[in-house]
TILUM-588253 format. One record per residue (C-alpha): residue in three letters; z, x, y. Coordinates in pm, whole numbers, padded with zeros to 5 digits, always signed. Last residue first. Example, Ala and Ser with C-alpha at 12.3 -4.5 7.8 and 13.67 -1.06 7.14 Angstrom:
2
ser+00714+01367-00106 ala+00780+01230-00450 
This chain:
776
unk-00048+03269+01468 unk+00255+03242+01287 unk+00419+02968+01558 unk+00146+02727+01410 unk+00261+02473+01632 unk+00503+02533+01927 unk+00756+02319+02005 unk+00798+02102+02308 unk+01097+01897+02510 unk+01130+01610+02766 unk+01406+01451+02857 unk+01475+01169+03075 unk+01786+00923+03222 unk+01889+00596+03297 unk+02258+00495+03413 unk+02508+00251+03330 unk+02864+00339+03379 unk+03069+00622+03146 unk+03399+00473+03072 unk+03361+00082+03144 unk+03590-00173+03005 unk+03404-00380+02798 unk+03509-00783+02813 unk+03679-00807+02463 unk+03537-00837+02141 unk+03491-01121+01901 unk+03581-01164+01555 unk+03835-01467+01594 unk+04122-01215+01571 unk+04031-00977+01816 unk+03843-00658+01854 unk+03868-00465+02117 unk+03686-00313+02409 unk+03655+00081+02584 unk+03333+00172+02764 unk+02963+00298+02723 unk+02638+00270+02936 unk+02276+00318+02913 unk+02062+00142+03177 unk+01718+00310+03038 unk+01643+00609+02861 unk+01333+00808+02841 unk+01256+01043+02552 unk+00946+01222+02565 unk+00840+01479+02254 unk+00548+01697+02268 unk+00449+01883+01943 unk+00248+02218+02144 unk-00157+02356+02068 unk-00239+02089+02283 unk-00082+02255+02603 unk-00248+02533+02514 unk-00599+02381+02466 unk-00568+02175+02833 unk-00440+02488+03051 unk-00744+02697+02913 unk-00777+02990+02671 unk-00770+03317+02851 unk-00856+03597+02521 unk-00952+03270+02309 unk-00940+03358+01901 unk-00601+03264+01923 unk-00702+02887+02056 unk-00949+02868+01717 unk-00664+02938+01514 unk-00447+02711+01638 unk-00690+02423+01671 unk-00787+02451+01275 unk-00415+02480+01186 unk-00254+02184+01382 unk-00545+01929+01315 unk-00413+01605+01371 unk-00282+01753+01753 unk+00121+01628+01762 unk+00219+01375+02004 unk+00570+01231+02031 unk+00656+00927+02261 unk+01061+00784+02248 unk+01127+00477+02531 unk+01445+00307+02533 unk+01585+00015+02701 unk+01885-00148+02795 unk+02137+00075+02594 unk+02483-00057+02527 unk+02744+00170+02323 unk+03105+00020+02248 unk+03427+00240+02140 unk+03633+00029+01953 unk+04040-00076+01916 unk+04112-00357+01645 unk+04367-00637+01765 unk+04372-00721+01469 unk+04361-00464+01157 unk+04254-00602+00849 unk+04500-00535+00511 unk+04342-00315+00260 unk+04585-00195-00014 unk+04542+00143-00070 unk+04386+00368-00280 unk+04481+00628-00426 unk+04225+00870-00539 unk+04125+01014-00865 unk+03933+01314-00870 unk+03511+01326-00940 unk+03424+01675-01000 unk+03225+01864-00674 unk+02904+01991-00690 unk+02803+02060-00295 unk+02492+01905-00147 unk+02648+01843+00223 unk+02594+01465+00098 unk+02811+01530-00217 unk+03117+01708+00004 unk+03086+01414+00264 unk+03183+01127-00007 unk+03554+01203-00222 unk+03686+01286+00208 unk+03498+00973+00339 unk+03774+00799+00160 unk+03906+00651+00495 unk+04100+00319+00606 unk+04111+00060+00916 unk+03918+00362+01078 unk+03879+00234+01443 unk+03571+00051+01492 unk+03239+00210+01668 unk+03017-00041+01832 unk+02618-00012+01849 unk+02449-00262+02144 unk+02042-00202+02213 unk+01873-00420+02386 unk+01504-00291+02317 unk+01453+00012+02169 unk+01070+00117+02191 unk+00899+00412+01960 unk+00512+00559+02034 unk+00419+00821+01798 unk+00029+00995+01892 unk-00113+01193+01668 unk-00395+01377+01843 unk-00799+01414+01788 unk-00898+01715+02093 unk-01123+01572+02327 unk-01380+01723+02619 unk-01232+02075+02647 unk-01274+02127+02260 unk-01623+01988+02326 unk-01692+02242+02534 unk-01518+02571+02364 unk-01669+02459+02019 unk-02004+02466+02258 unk-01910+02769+02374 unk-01888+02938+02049 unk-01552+03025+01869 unk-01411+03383+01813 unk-01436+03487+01490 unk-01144+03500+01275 unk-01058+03791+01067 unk-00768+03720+00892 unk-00675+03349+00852 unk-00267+03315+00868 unk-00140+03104+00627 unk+00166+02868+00688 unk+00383+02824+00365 unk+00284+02511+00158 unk+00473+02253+00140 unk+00619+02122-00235 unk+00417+01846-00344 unk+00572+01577-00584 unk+00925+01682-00512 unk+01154+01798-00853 unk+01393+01524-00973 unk+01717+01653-01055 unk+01910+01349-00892 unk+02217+01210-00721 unk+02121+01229-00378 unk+02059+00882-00365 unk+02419+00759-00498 unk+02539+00997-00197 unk+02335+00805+00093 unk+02441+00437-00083 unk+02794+00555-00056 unk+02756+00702+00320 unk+02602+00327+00381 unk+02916+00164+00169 unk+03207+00392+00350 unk+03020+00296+00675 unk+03011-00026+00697 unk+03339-00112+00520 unk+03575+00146+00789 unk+03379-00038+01124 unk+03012+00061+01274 unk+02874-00253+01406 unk+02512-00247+01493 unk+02373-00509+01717 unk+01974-00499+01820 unk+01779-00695+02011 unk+01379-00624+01931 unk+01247-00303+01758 unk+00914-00195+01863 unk+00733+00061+01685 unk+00373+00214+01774 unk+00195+00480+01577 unk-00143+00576+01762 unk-00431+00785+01554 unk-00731+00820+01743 unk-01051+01065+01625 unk-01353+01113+01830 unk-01690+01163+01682 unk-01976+01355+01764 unk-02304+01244+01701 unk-02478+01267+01341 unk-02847+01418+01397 unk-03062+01182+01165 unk-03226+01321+00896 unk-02921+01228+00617 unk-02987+00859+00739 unk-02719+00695+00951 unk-02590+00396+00763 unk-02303+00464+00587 unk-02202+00655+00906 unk-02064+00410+01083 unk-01914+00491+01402 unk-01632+00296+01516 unk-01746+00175+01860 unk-01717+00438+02188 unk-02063+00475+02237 unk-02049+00811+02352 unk-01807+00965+02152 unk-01848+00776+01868 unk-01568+00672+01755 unk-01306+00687+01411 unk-00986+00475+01429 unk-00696+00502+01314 unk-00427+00246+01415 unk-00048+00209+01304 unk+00090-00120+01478 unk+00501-00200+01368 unk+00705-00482+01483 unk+01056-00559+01413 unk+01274-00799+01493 unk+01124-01059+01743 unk+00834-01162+01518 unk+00576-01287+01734 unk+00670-01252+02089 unk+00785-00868+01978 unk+00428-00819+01889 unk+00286-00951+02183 unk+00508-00746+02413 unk+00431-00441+02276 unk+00089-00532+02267 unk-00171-00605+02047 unk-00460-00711+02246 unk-00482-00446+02526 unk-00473-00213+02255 unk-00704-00352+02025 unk-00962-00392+02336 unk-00960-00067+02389 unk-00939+00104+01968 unk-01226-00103+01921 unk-01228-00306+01547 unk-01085-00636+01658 unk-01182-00884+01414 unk-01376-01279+01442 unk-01308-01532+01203 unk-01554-01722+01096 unk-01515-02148+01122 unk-01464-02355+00860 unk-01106-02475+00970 unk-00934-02300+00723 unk-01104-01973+00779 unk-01025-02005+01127 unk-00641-02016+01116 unk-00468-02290+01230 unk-00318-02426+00876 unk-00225-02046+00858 unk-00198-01969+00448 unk-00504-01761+00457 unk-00345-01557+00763 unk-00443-01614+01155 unk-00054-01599+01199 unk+00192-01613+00941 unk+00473-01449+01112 unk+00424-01749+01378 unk+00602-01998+01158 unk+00885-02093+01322 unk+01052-01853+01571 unk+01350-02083+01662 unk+01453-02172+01267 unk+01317-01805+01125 unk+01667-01686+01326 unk+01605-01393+01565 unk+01553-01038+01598 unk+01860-00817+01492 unk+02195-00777+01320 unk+02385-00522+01118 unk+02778-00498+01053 unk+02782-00835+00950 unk+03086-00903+00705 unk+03303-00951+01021 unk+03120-01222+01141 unk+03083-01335+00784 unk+03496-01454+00860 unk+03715-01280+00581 unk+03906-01573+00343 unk+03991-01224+00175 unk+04066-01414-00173 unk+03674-01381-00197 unk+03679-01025-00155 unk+03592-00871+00158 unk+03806-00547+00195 unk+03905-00475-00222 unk+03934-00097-00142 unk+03848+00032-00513 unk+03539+00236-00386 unk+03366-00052-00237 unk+03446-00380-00241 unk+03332-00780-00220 unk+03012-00773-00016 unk+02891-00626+00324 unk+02615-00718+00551 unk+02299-00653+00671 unk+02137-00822+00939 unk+01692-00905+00971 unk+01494-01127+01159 unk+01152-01220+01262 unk+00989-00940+01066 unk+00686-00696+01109 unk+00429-00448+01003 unk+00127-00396+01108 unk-00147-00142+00940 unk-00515-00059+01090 unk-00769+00155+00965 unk-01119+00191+01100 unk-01375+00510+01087 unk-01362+00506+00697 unk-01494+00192+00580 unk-01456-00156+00773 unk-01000-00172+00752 unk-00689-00429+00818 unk-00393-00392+00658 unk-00106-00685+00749 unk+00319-00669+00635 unk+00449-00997+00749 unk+00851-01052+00706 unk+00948-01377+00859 unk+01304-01387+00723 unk+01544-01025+00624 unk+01842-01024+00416 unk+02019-00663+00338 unk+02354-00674+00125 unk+02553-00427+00000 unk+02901-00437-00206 unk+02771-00593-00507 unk+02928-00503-00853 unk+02762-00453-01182 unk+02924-00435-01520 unk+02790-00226-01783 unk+02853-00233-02129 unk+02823+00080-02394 unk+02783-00008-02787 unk+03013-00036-03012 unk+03098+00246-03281 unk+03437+00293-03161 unk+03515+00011-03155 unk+03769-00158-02885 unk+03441-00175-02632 unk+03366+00053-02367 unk+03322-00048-02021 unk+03066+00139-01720 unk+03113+00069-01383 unk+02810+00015-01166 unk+02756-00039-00842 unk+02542-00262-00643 unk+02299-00307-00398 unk+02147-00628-00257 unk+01800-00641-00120 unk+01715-00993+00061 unk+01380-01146+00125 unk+01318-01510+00294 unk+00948-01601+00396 unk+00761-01380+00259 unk+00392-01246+00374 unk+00161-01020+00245 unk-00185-00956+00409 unk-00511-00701+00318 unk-00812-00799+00547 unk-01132-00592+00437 unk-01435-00558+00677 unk-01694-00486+00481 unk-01900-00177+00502 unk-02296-00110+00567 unk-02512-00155+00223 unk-02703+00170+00131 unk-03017+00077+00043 unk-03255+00131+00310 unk-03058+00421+00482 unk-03085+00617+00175 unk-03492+00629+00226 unk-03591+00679-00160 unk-03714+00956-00332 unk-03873+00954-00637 unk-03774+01219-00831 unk-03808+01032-01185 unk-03393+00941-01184 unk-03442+00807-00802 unk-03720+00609-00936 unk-03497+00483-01222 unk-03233+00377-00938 unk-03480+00199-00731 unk-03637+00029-01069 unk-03279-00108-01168 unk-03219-00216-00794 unk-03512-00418-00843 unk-03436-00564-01154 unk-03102-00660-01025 unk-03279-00867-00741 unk-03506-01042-00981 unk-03197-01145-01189 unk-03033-01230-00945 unk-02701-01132-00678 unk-02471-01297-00465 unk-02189-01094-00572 unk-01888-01165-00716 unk-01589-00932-00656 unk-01500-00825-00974 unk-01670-00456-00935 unk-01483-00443-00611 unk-01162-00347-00805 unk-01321-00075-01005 unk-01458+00055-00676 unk-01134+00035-00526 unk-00982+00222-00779 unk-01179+00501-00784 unk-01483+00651-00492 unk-01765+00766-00771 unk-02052+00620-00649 unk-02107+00937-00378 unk-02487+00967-00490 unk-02524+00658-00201 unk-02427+00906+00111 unk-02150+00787+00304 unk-01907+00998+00179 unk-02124+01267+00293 unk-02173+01170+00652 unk-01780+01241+00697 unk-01788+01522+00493 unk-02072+01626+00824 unk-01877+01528+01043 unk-01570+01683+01007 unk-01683+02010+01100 unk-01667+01952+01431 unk-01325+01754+01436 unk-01176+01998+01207 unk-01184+02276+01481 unk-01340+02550+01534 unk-01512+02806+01325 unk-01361+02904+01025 unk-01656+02861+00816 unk-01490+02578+00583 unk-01464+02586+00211 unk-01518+02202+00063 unk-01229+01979-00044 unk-01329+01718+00222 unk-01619+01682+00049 unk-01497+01331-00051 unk-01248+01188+00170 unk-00917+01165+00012 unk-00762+00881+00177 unk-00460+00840+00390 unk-00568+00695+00691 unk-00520+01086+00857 unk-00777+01189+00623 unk-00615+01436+00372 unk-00739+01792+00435 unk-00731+02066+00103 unk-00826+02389+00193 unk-00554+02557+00046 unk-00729+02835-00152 unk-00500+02801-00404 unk-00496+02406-00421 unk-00904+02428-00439 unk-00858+02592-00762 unk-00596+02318-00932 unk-00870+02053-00856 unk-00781+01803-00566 unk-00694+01437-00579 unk-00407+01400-00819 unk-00145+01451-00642 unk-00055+01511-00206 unk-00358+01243-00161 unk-00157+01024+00167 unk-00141+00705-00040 unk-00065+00868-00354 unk+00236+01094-00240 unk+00359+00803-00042 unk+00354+00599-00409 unk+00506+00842-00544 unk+00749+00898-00305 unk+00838+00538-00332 unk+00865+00570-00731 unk+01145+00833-00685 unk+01345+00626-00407 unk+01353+00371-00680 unk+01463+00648-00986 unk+01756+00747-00725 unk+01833+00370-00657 unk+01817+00274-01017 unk+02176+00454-01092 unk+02360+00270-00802 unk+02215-00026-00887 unk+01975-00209-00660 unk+01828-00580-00695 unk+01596-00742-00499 unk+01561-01104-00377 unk+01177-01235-00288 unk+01137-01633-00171 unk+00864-01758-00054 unk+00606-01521-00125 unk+00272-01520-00030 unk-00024-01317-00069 unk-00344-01225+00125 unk-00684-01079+00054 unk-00931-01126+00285 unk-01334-00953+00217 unk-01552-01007+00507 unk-01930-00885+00522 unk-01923-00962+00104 unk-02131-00796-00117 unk-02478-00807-00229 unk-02585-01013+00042 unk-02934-01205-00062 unk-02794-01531+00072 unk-02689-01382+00383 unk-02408-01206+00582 unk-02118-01329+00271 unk-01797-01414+00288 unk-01499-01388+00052 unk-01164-01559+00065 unk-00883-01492-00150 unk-00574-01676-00164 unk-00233-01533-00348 unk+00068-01728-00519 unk+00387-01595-00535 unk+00627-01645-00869 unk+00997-01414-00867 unk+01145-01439-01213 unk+01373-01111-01170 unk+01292-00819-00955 unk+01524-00535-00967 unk+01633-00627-01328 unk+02040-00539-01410 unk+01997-00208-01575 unk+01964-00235-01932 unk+02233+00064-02188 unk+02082+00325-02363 unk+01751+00360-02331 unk+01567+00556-02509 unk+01349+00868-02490 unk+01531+01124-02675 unk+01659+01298-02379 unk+01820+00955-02262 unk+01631+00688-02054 unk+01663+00525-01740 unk+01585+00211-01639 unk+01398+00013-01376 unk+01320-00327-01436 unk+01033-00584-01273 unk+00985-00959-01336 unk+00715-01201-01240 unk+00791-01528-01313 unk+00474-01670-01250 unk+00192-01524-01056 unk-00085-01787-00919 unk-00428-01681-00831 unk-00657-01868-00566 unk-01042-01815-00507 unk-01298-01901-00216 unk-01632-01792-00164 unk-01802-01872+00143 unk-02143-01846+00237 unk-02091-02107+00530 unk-02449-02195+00613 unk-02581-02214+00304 unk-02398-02238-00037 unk-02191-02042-00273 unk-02112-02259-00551 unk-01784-02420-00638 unk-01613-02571-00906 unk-01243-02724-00801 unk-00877-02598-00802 unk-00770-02687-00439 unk-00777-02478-00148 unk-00832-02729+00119 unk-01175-02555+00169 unk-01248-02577-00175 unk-01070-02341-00482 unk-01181-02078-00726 unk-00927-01957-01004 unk-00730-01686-01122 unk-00414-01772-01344 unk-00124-01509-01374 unk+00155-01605-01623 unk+00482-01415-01725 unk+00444-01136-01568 unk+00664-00888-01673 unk+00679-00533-01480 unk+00842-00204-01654 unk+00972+00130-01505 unk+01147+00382-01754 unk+01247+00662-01533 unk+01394+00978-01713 unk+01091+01194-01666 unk+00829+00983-01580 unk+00734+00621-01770 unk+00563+00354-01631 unk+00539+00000-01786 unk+00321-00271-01728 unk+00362-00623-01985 unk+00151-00925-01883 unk+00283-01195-02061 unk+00041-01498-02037 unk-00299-01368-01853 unk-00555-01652-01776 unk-00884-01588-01579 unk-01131-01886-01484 unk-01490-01811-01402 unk-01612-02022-01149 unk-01843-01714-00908 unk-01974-01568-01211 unk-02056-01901-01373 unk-02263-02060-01058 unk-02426-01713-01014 unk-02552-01704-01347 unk-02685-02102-01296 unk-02826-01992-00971 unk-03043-01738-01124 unk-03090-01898-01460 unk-03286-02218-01247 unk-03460-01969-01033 unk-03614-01773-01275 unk-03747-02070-01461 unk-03629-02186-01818 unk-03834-02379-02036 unk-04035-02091-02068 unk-03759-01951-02344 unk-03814-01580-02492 unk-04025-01492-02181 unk-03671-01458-01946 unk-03500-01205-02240 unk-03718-00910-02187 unk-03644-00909-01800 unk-03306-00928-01878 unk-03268-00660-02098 unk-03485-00427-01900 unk-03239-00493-01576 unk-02961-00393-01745 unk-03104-00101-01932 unk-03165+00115-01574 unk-02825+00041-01427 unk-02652+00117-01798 unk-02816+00423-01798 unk-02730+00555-01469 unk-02367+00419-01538 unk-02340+00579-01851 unk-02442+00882-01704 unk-02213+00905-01407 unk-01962+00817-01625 unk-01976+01098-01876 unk-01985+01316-01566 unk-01723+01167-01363 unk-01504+01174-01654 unk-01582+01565-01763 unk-01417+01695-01482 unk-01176+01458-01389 unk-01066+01506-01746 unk-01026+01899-01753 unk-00858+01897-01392 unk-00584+01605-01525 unk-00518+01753-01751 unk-00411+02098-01613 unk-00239+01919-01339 unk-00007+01629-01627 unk-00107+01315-01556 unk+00137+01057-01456 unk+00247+00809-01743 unk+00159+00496-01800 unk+00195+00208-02066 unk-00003-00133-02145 unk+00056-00416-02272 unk-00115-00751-02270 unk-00010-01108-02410 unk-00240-01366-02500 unk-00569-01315-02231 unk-00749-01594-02186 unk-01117-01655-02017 unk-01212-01991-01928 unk-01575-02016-01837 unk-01543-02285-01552 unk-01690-02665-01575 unk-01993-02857-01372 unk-02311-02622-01479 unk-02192-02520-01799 unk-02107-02849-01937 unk-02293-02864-02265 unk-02190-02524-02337 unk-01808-02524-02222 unk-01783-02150-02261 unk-01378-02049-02385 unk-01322-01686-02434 unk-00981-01614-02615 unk-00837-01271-02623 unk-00497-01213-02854 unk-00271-00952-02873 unk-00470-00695-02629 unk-00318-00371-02646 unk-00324-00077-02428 unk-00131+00293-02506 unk-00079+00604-02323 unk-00292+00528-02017 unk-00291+00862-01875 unk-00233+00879-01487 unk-00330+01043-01153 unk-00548+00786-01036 unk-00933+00757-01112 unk-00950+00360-01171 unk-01262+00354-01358 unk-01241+00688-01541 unk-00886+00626-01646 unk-00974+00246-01768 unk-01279+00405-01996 unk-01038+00639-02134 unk-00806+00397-02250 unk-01066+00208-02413 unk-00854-00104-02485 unk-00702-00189-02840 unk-00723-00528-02990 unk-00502-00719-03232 unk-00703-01080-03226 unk-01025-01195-03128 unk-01087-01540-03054 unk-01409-01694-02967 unk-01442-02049-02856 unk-01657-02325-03072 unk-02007-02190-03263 unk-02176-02500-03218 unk-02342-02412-02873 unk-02368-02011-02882 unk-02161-01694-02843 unk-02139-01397-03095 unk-01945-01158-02933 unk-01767-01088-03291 unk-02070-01042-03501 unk-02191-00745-03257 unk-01863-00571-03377 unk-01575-00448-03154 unk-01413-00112-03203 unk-01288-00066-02811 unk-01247-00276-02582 unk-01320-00206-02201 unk-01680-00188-02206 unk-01699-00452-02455 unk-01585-00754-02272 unk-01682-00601-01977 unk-02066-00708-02051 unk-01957-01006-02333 unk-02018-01302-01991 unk-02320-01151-01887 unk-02465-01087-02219 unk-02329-01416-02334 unk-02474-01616-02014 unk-02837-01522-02060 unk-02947-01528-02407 unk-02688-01806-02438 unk-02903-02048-02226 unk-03164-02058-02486 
């Protein structure tokens, strides 16, 4: 029967994830209708292992799971799968924790995962003689038919995150997973020859996100307004594969849309917001949760300059030379196959289907029980080289609007606290792209842009009632903040080459083809191209990872352990360009940024990684000459690369001033809140300035990746060279271009007056260097 195929498949993460489930209640089969189970609880400690971040899953429900097979059908409809409301609740992991259950996680799962590899393929291969009927081939394309069309409903989708005082929650209200054709329409699909393309769509509704703060007891006392409220996007996969026999895809993209996204900031949430961004920054770059407590003390952690922990990277060095030499051989271990055990993304690949059978399972179930005899097995055979993965979000209109609270008490005693909201901040940006693209560890690449962006203010601040509605102000004068252009003249070139491009290959059948040579990637993104594109903003962060001689990202997934690994040359180039830019610097503007600035600083909250002092090594040898050589030959750099464009900033005169209740709590002194008078705001025409204009300028900062390593290895010299000192040194070149500055005034309409010239244009350069590692 087909159900001795499809329900093991189909019941696999089923019960790997929940917990206390019966054999009776996966039972599957053609008159036994859908299966509902009701009130379940997730293996919490399963979902830590698999995702290996820093947290403890405090609680997971499941209210109701339905699995819908269409028996008779199973060839031509989906395998619904629906999830009735979800919950689950976070909490970072405490150090001490979170060393005991790495610990013992990767070894419980490294055994349930060698035995579950070697079982699989035995329970298959028993079940194909119980029905002759069915050939190989038939239940291997049938399996792949109902991996590759399952359908995934979630209705209220409940995430919260709790840390100290923060309380942070996200609704979804629907998610729906699907696959799609080539006009990305809901339809049932197979992965056929030539294209090899897998395509899947899933839509969020209503997705919601708060951020409170709780008491000493643990609850809330009084709602912040939502920072995300009822915002839907939709987001397109695509997947394709080398080959028929590919186990994953060559070419993984991934990208989102959002057409409209409007946040919300209080002056209490923005402390707890700036909070969650470290911790995402202190995830991304490895600063928690990816060392032991042991290996902190010795402080020979390095953290990849992508970001990533690599593995082995938390291994003692000899001390000799720099990183770059030593580099290569972590590198070549997180290559190696025995290295399963790389987190989240892992977990996340694990749904990505794979064109896989039942024969070719079995075989991978006999390679990995060979390896568990002793057998040894060429790792360069098996080990599959890395996908290119395209990561893309894109939103059309986005605006962040900050408010302050007041806080009202009702006539009662005993009622409850009410807050009431005001908006005196907003930021509105159009055309905003944000675009990761990465094969493995030796290529990373991140761009960031927008077509436009101003800022502007809103009703009052501080009492001074300065654009109210009764104002009848002109939004000229609101706009303190402008640059790029409209989304109107651009059109829509911020989605470029993305899933949701009518022009783009993928939706014109054809394969796309990447840039992954830090050369040609240069001469292809350019300044100039970038700023063509979105006009605002436009950000290109590259790593790559070379071969010295070839000069291709090296990949070292499949260079066998015998092989002698090259050398490799490590490039890390920032580049920013911002386009035409207007800042207007009157009495509102800066009484709400400085307001914003103090409303932030209001907090207890202790960093996530604290730096660590500079140690000096005692007793360094002095390196070899072939440390010496290739020293000489290329040292890996960080190289920062900002461009100003246009460039106007105009100081007001003070129309009125409270900065004296603001500058005491951004110099970090405690001062009591006193009551201030505050006067009636009446604008000020003709309004004296002072106006900046800048043409052009030019910022470049390099910094070696490896500060300590090179330091300490230059010491050791007795006449190092002219090269290694000068890259022992942060270098910092500033070049400015037609800058000027003069006398104007603004008049009633808004405008300003011809400039009258106090210093005239001219460019200029400077050029300045500090020392790294001054302890050595």
């Amino acid at each position: 029967m087909l159900e001795s195929y499809v329900t093991p498949l189909l019941m696999s993460y089923v019960n790997k994830y929940i917990k206390n489930l019966k054999p009776s209640d996966l039972q599957l089969s053609l008159w036994g209708g859908d299966v509902v189970l009701s009130k379940l609880d997730l293996k919490l400690d399963v979902l830590e292992q698999e995702l290996k971040l820093p947290f403890t899953f405090m609680s997971g429900h499941i209210h109701e799971l339905r699995i819908h097979v269409p028996w008779t059908k199973l060839g031509s409809e989906p395998v619904v799968i629906t999830i009735n409301t979800m919950e689950c609740i976070l909490k970072l992991r405490d150090g001490a924790q979170d060393d005991h259950e790495s610990g013992s996680s990767s070894t419980s799962r490294s055994v349930s995962d060698s035995s579950k590899a070697v079982a699989k393929p035995r329970r298959l291969q028993q079940a194909a003689p119980s029905d002759p009927d069915l050939p190989p081939g038939y239940v291997q394309s049938l399996i792949r038919r109902v991996v590759n069309n399952v359908n995934i409903v979630v209705n209220n989708l409940i995430l919260k995150y709790v840390e100290d005082d923060i309380v942070l929650s996200v609704n979804i209200t629907s998610a729906e997973c699907y696959t799609v054709d080539d006009i990305w329409e809901r339809a049932f699909m197979d992965i056929t020859a030539p294209e090899l393309v897998l395509r899947k769509v899933i839509n969020f509704a209503d997705c919601t996100v708060c951020l409170d703060k709780r008491n000493a007891s643990g609850k809330i006392d009084f709602y912040q307004d939502p920072l995300l409220y009822k915002c839907s996007f939709r987001t397109r996969l695509h997947f394709t594969y080398e080959n028929i026999n590919s186990k994953i895809p060559s070419v993984i993209k991934i990208h989102t849309m959002v057409e409209s996204l409007k946040l919300s900031i209080t002056d209490q949430q923005l402390p707890m917001f700036i909070r969650i961004l470290e911790l995402i920054i202190a995830l991304y770059y490895g600063e928690i949760g990816g060392h032991k407590e042991g290996e902190e003390e010795e402080g020979n952690v390095q953290v990849r300059e992508a970001g990533n922990i690599l593995p082995g990277m938390e291994e003692d060095m000899d001390g000799q030379g720099t990183n770059q030499f030593s580099s290569t051989d972590l590198y070549m271990q997180s290559g190696c196959p025995e290295d399963g055990d790389m987190g989240w993304v892992t977990w996340a690949w694990s749904f990505v289907p794979a064109i896989v059978g039942t024969e070719e399972e079995m075989e991978e179930g006999l390679y990995q029980q060979r390896e568990t005899e002793g057998i040894s097995i060429n790792p360069q055979q098996r080990t599959p080289k890395d996908p290119i993965v395209s990561i893309g979000f894109y939103c059309t209109k986005a605006s962040v609007t900050f408010k302050l609270t007041e806080t009202q008490s009702e006539s009662s005693y005993y009622s409850p606290q009410k807050v009431k909201s005001r908006e005196v901040l907003c930021v509105e940006q159009e055309g905003i792209t944000i675009e990761v693209l990465m094969m493995g560890e030796p290529f990373f690449d991140c761009q960031i842009g927008f077509v436009g962006c101003r800022a502007l203010c809103l009703k009052g601040i501080m009492g001074i009632r300065d654009f109210e509605e009764n104002m009848n102000r002109l939004e000229e004068d609101a706009v303190f903040f402008s640059c790029g252009d409209s989304l109107s003249s651009k059109g829509m070139t911020y989605l470029t080459n993305s899933l949701f491009d009518y022009r783009s290959p993928e939706n014109n059948s054809v394969r796309a083809e990447f840039i992954l040579e830090t050369a040609n990637h240069k001469e292809t993104y350019t300044e100039i191209a970038g700023i063509q594109r979105f006009g605002a903003f436009y950000m290109d962060y590259l790593y790559t990872m070379e071969n010295s001689s070839s000069k291709e990202p090296q990949d070292f997934s499949v260079v066998s352990l015998e092989e002698v690994v090259p050398a490799v040359q490590e490039t890390s180039i920032k580049r920013l360009v911002v386009g035409a830019l207007e800042v207007r610097l009157h009495s509102s503007a800066v009484h709400r940024i400085l307001k914003m600035v103090t409303c932030a600083m209001e907090h207890e909250y202790e960093p996530y990684c604290k730096p660590q002092p500079e140690m000096v090594e005692e007793g360094h040898g002095a390196a070899t000459p072939e440390e010496i050589s290739s020293l000489e030959e290329f040292i890996p750099t960080r190289l920062t690369c900002l461009t100003l464009l246009s460039v106007s900033v105009t100081v007001s005169m003070a129309e009125f001033n409270l900065l004296h209740t603001l500058m005491p709590v951004i110099m970090g002194c405690k001062v009591a809140p006193v009551l201030v008078n505050v006067p009636v705001f009446q604008p000020v025409r003709p309004l004296p300035a002072v106006q900046f204009q800048v043409e052009r300028v030019n910022v470049e900062h390099t910094v070696p990746m490896y500060a300590p390593e090179l330091v300490s290895t230059v010491s050791s010299l007795s006449q190092p060279s002219d090269n290694l000192l000068h890259h022992c040194y942060a270098h910092l070149y500033l070049k400015v271009f037609g800058f000027q500055a003069g006398l104007t005034c603004q008049d009633s309409t808004g405008g300003f007056l011809p400039l009258i010239p106090i210093i005239p244009s001219f460019s200029t350069a400077l050029y300045g260097k500090l020392i790294q590692m001054p302890a050595y």
